[in-house]
Backbone bond lengths (Angstrom), bond angles and torsions (degrees), N, CA, C in turn:
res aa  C-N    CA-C-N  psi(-1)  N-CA   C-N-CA  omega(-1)  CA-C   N-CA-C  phi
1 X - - - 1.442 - - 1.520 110.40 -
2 X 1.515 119.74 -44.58 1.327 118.62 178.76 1.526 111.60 -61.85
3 X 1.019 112.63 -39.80 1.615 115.09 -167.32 1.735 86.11 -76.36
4 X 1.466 138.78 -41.05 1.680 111.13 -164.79 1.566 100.82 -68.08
5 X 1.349 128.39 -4.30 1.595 124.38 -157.87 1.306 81.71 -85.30
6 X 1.997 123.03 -43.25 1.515 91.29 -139.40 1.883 88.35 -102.17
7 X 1.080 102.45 18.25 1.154 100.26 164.93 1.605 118.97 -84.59
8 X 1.051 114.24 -54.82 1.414 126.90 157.64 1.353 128.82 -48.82
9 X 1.428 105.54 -29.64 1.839 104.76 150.47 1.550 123.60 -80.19
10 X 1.420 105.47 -30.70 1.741 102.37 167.76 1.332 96.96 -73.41
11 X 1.557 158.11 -34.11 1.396 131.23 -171.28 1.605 104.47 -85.71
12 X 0.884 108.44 -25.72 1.583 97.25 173.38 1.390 114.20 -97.01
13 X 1.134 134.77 8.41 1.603 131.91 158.72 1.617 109.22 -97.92
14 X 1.508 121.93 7.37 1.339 124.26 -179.51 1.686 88.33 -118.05
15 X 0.989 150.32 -46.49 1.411 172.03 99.58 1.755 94.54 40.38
16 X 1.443 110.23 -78.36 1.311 114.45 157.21 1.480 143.17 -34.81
17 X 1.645 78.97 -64.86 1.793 93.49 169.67 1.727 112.75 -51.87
18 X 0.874 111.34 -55.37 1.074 118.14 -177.11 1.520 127.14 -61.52
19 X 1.580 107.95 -25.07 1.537 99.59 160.60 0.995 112.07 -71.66
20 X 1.825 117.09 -54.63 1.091 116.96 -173.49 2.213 133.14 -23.91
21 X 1.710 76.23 -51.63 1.752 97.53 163.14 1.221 123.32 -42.70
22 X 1.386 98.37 -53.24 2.197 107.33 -143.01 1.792 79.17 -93.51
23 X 1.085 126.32 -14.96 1.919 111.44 174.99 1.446 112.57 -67.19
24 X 1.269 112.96 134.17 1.390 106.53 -177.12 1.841 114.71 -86.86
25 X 1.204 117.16 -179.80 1.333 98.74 -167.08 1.991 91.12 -98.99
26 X 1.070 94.40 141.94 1.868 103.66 170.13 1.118 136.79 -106.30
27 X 1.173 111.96 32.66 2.001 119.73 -158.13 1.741 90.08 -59.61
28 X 0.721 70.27 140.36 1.397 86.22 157.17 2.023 127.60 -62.70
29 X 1.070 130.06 130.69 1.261 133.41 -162.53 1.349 84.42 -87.44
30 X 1.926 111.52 139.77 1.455 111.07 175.95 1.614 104.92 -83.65
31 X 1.214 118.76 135.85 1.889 143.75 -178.93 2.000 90.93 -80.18
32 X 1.465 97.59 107.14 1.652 93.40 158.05 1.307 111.52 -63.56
33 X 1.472 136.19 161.83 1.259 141.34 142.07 1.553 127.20 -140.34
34 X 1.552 122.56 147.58 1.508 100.87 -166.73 1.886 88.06 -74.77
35 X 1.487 85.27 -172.63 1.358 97.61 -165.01 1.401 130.88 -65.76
36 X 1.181 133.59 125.65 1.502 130.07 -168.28 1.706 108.10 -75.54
37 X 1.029 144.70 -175.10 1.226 161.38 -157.65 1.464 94.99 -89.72
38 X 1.280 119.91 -59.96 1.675 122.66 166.26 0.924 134.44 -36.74
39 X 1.517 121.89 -15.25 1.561 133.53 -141.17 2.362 84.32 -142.91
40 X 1.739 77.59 143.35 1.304 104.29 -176.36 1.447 130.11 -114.69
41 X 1.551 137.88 94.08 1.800 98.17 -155.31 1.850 107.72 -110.12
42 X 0.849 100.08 -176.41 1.727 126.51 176.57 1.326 115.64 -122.07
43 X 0.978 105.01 82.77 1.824 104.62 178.14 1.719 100.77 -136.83
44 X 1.325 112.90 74.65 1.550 131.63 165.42 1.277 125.19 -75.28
45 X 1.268 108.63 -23.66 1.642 125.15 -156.72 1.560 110.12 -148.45
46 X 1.403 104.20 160.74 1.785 107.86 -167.01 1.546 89.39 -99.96
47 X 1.383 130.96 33.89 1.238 82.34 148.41 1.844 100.67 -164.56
48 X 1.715 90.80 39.29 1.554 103.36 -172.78 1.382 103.93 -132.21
49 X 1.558 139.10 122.80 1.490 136.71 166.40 1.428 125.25 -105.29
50 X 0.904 133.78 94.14 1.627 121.64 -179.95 1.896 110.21 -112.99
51 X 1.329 89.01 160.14 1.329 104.34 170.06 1.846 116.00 -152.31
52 X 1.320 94.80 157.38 1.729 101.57 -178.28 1.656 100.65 -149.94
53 X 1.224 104.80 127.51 1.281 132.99 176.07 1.922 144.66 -111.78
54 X 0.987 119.52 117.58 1.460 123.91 -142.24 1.191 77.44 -81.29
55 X 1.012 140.55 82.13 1.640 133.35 154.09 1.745 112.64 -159.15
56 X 1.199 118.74 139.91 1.898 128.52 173.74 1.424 91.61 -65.90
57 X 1.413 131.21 -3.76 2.016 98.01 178.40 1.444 93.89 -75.65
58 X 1.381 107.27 165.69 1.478 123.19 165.52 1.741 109.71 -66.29
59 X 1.306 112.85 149.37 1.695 113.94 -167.27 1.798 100.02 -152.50
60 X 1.233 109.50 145.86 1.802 107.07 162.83 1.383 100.05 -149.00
61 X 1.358 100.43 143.91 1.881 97.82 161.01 1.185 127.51 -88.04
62 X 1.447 110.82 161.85 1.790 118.26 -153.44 1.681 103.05 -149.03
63 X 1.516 100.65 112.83 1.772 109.18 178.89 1.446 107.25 -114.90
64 X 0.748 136.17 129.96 1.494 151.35 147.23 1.952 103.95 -50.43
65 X 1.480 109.39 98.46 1.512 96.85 175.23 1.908 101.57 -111.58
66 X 1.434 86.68 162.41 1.448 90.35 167.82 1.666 116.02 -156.89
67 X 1.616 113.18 152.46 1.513 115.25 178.47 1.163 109.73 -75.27
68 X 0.988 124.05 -2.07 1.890 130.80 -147.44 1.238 134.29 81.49
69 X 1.494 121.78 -10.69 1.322 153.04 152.84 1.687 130.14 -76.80
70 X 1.739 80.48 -59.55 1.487 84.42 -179.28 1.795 107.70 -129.41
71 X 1.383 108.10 154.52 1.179 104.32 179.84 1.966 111.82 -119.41
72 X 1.207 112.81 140.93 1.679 127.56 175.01 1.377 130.64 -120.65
73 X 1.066 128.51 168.60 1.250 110.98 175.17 1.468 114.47 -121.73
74 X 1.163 146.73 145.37 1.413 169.93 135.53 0.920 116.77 -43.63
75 X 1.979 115.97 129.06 1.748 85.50 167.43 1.795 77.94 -154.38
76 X 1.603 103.56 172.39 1.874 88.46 -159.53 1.849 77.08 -115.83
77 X 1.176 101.76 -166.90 1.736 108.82 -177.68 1.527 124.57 -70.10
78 X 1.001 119.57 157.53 1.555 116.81 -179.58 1.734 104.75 -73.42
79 X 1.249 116.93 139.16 1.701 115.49 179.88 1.482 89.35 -161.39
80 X 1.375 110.98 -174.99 1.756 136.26 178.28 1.018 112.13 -171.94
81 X 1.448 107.28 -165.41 1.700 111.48 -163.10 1.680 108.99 18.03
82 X 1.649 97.06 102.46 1.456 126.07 -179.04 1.804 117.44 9.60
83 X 1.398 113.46 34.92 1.470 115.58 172.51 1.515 102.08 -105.96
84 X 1.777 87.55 148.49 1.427 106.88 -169.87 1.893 125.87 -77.71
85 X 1.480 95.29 121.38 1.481 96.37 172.85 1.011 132.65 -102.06
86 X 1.591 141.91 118.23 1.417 133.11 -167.99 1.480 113.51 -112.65
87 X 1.264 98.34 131.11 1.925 106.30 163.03 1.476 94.97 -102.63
88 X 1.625 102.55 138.93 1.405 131.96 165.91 1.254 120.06 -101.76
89 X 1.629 115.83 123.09 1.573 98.10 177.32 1.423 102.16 -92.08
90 X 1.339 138.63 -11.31 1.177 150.00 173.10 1.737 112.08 -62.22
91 X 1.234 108.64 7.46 1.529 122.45 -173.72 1.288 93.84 -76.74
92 X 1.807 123.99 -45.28 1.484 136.50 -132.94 1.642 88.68 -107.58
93 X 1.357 125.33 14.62 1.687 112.98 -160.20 0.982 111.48 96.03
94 X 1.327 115.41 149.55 1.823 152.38 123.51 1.616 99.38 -7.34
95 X 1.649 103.60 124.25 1.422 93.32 -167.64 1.326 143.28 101.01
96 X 1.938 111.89 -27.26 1.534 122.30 -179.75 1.732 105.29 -74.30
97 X 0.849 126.47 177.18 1.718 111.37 161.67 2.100 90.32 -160.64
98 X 1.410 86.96 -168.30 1.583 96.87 175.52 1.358 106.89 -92.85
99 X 1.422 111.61 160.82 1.763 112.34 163.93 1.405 94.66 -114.56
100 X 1.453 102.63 129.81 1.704 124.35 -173.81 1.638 113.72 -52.97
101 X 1.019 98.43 93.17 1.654 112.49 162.64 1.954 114.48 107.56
102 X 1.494 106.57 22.01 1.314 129.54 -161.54 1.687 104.38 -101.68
103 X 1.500 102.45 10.76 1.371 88.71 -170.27 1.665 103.36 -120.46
104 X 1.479 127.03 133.43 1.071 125.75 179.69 1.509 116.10 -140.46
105 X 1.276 138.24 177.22 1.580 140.47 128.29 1.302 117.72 -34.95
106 X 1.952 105.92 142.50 1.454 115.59 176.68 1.493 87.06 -123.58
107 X 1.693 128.72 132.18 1.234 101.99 164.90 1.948 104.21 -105.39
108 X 0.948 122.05 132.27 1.328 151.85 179.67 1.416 116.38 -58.02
């Protein structure tokens, strides 16, 4: 009897494991949005974007840069409660800049 239990706990702790595994992960994809009423930005310069937002969700900023050739995207660090996040297009090289009006909030 003892041995069918721990048998039956090793098939169902592999049973587990094994869903656990074969599930894929589903996060959710972060939704850009321009800026909500909460949200504050910094866009002085062609080739710097920030934003700060009065809210505990997680938030990053997101620029669309380009050489004139090619285009990338920017995005500054994840933060909250109204601290500042910057995307650099100057990350990508000498040369990246902003595309006019491409820069918004990601909330996370």
């Amino acid at each position: 009897m003892l041995i069918r239990h721990a048998l039956t706990g090793a098939a169902l702790g592999t049973a587990l494991a094994v869903g656990v595994l074969s599930v894929p992960a589903q996060a959710a994809a972060p939704v850009p949005h321009r800026l909500a009423a909460a949200c504050q930005e910094w866009d002085t310069d062609n080739y710097t974007f920030g934003v700060r937002c009065a809210t505990s969700q997680a938030y990053y900023a997101k620029v669309t840069c380009t050489n004139g050739s090619t285009r990338k995207t920017a995005r500054g660090v994840i933060t909250s409660s109204n601290i500042w996040s910057y995307a650099y297009c100057s990350a990508f090289g000498p040369g990246y800049y902003k595309v006019g009006g491409s820069g918004g909030v990601v909330y996370a």
